[in-house]
C-alpha positions as CSV (number, residue, x, y, z in Angstrom):
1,X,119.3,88.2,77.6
2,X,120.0,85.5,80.5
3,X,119.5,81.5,79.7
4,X,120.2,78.9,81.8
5,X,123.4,76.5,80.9
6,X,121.0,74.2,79.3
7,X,119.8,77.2,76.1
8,X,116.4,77.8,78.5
9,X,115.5,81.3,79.1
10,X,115.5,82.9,82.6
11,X,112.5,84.7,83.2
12,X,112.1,87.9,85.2
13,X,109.6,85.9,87.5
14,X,111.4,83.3,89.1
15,X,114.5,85.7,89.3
16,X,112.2,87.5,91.7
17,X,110.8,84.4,93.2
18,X,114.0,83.4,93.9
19,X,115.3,86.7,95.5
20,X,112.0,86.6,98.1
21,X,112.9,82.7,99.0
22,X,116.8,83.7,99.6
23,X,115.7,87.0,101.5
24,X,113.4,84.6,103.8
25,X,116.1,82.1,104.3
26,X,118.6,84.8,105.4
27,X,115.8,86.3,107.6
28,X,115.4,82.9,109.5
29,X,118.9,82.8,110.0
30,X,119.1,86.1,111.6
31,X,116.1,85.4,114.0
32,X,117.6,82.0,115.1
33,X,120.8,83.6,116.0
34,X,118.8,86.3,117.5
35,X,116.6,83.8,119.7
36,X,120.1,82.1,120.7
37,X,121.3,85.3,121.6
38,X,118.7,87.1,123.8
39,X,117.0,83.9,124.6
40,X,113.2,85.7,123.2
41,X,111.5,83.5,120.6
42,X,108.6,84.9,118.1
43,X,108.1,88.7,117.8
44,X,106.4,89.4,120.9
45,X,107.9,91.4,124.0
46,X,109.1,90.0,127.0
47,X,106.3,89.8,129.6
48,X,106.4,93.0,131.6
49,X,107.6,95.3,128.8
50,X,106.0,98.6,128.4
51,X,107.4,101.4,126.0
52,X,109.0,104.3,127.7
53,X,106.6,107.6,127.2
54,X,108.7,110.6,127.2
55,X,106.6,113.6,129.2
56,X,105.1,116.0,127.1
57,X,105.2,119.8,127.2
């Protein structure tokens, strides 16, 4: 049983909400010092980036 200092119950749902809005903060973080880092913003490649194909047997 968890309550809250002030005798109100916490409930399983905003335990979870609250998890998914820390996890997205801390994801944020992570791409900004990403984008200061490499310089690429968003998810995209870089333009002229192709995947390296290994031959095949």
């Amino acid at each position: 049983h968890l309550s809250w200092g002030e005798g109100r119950q916490l409930s399983l749902r905003r335990l979870v909400c609250d998890l998914i809005e820390e996890y997205g903060r801390h994801t944020g973080h992570a791409d900004l010092l990403r984008e200061a880092v490499d310089g690429r913003v968003g998810e995209d490649p870089p333009a002229g980036w192709h995947p390296v194909s290994t031959p095949t047997a």
